[in-house]
C-alpha positions in Angstrom: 0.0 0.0 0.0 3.0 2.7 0.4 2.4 3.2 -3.6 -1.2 4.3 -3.1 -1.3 7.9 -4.2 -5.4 8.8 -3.1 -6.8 10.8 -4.8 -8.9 13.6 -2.8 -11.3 16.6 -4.1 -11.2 19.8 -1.8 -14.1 22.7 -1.8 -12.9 25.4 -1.4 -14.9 28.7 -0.5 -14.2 31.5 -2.9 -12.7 33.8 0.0 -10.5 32.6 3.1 -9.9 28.8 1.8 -9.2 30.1 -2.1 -7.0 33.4 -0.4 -4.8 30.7 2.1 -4.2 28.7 -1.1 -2.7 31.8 -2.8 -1.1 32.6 0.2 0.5 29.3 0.1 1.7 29.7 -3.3 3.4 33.0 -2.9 5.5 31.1 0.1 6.8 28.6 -2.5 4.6 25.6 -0.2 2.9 23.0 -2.9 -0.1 21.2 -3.0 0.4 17.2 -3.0 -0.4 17.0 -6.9 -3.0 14.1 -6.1 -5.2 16.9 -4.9 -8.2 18.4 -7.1 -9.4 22.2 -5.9 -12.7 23.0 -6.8 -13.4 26.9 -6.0 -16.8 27.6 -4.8 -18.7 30.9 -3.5 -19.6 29.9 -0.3 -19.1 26.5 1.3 -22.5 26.9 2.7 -23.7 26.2 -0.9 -22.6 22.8 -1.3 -25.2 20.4 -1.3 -24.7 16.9 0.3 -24.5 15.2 -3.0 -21.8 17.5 -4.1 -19.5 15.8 -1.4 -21.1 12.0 -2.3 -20.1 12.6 -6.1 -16.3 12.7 -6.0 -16.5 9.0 -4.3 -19.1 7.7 -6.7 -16.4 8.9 -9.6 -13.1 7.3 -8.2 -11.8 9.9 -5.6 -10.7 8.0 -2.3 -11.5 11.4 0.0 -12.7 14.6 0.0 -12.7 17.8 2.2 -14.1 21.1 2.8 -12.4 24.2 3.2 -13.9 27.3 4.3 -13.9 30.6 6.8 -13.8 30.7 10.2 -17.2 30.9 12.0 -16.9 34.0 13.0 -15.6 35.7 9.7 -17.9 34.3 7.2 -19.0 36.4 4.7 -22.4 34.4 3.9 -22.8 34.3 8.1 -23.4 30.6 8.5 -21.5 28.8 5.5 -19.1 27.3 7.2 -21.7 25.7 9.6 -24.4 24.9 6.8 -21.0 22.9 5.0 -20.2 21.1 8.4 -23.8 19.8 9.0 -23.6 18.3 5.3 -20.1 16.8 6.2 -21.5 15.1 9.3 -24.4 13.5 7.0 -22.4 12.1 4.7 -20.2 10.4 7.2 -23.4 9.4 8.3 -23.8 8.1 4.7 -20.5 6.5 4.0 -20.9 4.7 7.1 -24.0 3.0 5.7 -22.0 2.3 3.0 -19.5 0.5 4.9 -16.9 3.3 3.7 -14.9 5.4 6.8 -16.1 8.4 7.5 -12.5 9.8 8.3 -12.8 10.1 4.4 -14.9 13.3 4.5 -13.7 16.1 6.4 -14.3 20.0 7.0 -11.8 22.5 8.1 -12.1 26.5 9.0 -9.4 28.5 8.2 -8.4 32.3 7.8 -7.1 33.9 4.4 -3.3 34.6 5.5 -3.1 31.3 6.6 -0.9 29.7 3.4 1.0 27.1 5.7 -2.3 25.6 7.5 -3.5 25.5 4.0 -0.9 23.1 2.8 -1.0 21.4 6.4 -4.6 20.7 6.1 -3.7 19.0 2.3 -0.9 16.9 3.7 -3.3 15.6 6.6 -5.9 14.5 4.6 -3.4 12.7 2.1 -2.3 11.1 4.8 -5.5 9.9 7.0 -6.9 8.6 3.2 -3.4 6.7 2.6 -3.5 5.4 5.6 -7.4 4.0 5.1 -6.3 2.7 1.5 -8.4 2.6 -1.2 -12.2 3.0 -1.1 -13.4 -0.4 -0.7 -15.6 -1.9 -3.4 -19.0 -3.9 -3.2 
């Protein structure tokens, strides 16, 4: 399993998430290339199959990246994201998938290095699950 390179999709709001990851750049840090960005407005506006998609087309995990609570500038997008997270843990579960697959994680917009941190974690929590098992 050490040559398992998963392959993981992160949202990523349009404003802190999307700012830490340019952030990150301008400090020279990379992205593990096994990781897809999708940009979105607001995390708030992803819709529970959004985050079931990625698996159903090959991805081995997925996470969420979006403002703090408190500096949200749709107010409750970070939270509305969250509450979708939890259900489709609830869902992979059901599925006999982990739920440490799926994850959310607030962050600020100068933040370029918990960016890249929050990447290398994930890579590393799916690699250490393995593939998604198969019916």
């Amino acid at each position: 399993m050490d040559d398992f390179k998963p392959r993981i999709v992160a949202f990523c709001c349009s404003n802190c998430a999307s700012s830490a990851a340019k952030v990150s750049h301008g400090m020279k840090k990379a992205l593990p290339d096994n990781i897809k960005l999708i940009q979105v407005p607001c995390t708030g506006r992803i819709e529970t199959l959004h985050l079931l998609k990625p698996f159903e087309k090959g991805a081995d995990g997925v996470y969420v990246a979006g403002c703090q609570t408190d500096s949200c500038q749709y107010i409750s997008g970070i939270s509305k994201a969250a509450k979708r997270v939890q259900q489709v843990k609830g869902i992979l579960e059901g599925l006999n998938i982990e739920p440490e697959r799926i994850n959310v994680f607030q962050m600020s917009a100068g933040r370029g290095q918990e960016f890249v941190e929050v990447a290398n974690q994930m890579v590393d929590t799916v690699k250490g699950l393995g593939p998604v098992p198969t019916a």
